[in-house]
N, C-alpha and C positions, 0 to 999 in steps of 0.2 A: 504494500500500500504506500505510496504517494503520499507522505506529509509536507504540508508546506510550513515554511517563515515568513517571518513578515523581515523586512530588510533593517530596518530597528533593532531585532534579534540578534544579529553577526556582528555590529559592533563591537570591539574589542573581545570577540571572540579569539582563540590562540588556534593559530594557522601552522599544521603537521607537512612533511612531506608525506608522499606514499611510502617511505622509507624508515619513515618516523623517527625523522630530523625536525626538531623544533625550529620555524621559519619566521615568525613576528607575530603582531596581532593585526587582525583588519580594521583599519581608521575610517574607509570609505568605500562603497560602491560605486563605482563610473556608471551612470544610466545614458542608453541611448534608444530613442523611438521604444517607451515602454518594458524595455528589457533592460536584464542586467549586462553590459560590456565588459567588465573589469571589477578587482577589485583592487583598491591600493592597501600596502600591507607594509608597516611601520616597525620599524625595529626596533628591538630591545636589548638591553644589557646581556642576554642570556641566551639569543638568538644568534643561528647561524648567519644571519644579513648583517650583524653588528662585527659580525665578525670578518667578514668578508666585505661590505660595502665601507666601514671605518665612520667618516662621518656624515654619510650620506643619510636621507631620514626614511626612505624604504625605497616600495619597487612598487610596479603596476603588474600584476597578474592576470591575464587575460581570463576570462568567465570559462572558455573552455580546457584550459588545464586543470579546474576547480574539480574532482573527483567525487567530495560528496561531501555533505554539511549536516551537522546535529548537533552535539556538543563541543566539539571542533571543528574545524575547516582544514580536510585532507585536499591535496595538492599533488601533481604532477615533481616529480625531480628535473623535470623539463625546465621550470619555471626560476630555478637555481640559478643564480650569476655565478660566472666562474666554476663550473665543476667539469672535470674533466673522468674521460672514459677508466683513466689509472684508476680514478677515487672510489670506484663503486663497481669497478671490475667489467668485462664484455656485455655483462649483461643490460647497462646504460645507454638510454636513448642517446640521440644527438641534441646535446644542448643547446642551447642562446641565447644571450644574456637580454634580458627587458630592458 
């Protein structure tokens, strides 16, 4: 069954990879013609973006690498800056950074 959210809901929700690498918390939704586009997704002290973007204040996540949403926000490893094939072994899509 199909539950929905309301977009109020996800706010500072904490955003997982499918890898279940801690990636930020989500700040915003990008809307475009009644759908969701994006999400922009804010780093944190304890996150891998902080660690990897330094002081940059997050990244835009495109709506379709968003895997699934409930009490977190699972994410593509796509959606990663800077990761390469070494880190996570053959079995790693092709990345690109947002």
């Amino acid at each position: 069954m199909l539950k929905m959210k309301r977009v109020s809901e996800v706010y500072d929700m904490r955003v997982f990879t499918d890898s279940g690498e801690y990636f930020g918390d989500v700040e915003e939704a990008q809307l475009g013609r009644n759908k969701i586009f994006g999400w922009r997704i804010k780093s944190t002290k304890s996150s891998y973006l902080s660690k990897v973007l330094g002081s940059a204040k997050g990244v835009l996540v495109p709506h379709q690498l968003v895997k699934s949403i409930g009490d977190i926000m699972i994410i593509s490893r796509a959606a990663m800056p800077g990761v390469s094939e070494e880190a996570h072994g053959p079995a790693a899509d092709e990345e690109d950074s947002i």
